[in-house]
C-alpha positions in Angstrom: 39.4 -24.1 59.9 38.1 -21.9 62.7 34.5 -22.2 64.0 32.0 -20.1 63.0 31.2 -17.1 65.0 29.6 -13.7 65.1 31.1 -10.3 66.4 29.1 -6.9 67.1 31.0 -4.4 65.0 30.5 -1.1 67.1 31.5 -2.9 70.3 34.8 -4.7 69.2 37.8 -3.0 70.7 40.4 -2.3 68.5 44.2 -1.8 68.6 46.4 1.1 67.4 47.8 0.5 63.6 50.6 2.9 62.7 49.7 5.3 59.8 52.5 5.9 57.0 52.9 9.9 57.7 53.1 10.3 53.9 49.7 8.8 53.7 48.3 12.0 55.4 46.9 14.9 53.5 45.6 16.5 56.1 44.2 16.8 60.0 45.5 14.5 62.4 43.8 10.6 61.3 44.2 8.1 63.8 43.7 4.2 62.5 42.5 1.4 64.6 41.8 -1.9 63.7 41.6 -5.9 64.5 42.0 -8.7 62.2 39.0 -11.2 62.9 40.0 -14.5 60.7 42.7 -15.0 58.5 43.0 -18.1 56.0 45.7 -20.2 56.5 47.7 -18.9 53.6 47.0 -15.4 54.2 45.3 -14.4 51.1 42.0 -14.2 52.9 41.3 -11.7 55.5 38.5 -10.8 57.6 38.3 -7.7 60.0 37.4 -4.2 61.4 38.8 -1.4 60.3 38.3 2.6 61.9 39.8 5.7 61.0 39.0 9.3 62.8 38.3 12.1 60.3 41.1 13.7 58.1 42.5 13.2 54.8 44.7 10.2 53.9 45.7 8.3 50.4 46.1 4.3 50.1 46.8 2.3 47.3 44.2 -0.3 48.0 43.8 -4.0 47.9 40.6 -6.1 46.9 38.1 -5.4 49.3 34.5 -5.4 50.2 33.6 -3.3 53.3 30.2 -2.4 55.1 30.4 1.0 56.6 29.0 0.8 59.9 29.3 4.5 61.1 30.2 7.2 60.4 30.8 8.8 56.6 33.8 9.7 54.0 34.2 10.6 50.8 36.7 8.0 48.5 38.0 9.4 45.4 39.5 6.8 43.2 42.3 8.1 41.1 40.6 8.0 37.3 37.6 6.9 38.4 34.9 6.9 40.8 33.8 9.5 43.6 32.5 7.0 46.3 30.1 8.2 49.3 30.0 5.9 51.9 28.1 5.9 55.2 26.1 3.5 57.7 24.9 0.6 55.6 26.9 1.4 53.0 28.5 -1.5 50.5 31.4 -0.9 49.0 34.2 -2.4 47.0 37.8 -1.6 45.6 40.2 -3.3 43.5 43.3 -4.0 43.8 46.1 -1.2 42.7 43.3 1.7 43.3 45.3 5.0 44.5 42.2 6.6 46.7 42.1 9.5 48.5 39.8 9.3 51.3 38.0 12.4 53.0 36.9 11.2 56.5 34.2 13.4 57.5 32.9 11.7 60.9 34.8 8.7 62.6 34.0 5.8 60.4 34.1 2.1 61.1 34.1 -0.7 58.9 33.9 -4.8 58.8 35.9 -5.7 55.5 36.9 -8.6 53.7 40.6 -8.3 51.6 41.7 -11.0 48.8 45.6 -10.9 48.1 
């Protein structure tokens, strides 16, 4: 078990993570990220996530995220239109196909269950 910590979100620096260029709709997104704990069989993880504005799809796991700046619009195939900005809770399932607008740079803390 790791000891507990805290992390300020708009300061962490993040590395580069590859998008899929099929995954792009449109503009030119850029993802950065950084896993911040991880349980030891994997299922669990814990981290930051940032994208810069454009349109992408995922297919998304379970996840709850806090948007910590900036703002998109999530549209989840056969389902909801989600807004998000700062302060913002949101959660997905798992098997969602989204399509996210990303309207101003926004980063996220999330937590994923596989």
């Amino acid at each position: 078990m790791t000891d507990s910590f805290v992390l300020h979100i708009p300061d962490t620096e993040l590395e580069p993570e590859p998008l899929d260029p099929a995954q792009i709709v449109s503009g030119t997104p850029e993802v950065t990220s950084k896993v911040v704990w991880e349980s030891a069989d994997g299922r669990q993880i814990r981290g930051v996530w940032q994208i810069t504005p454009g349109v992408v799809t995922d297919t998304e796991a379970d996840e709850l995220f806090v948007v910590i700046s900036g703002s998109a619009t999530i549209e989840v195939e056969g389902g909801a239109t989600l807004r998000v900005g700062p302060g913002d809770l949101a959660v997905l399932h798992a098997g969602d196909r989204t399509t996210w607008t990303v309207h101003e740079t926004l980063r996220k803390a999330y937590a994923i269950n596989l």
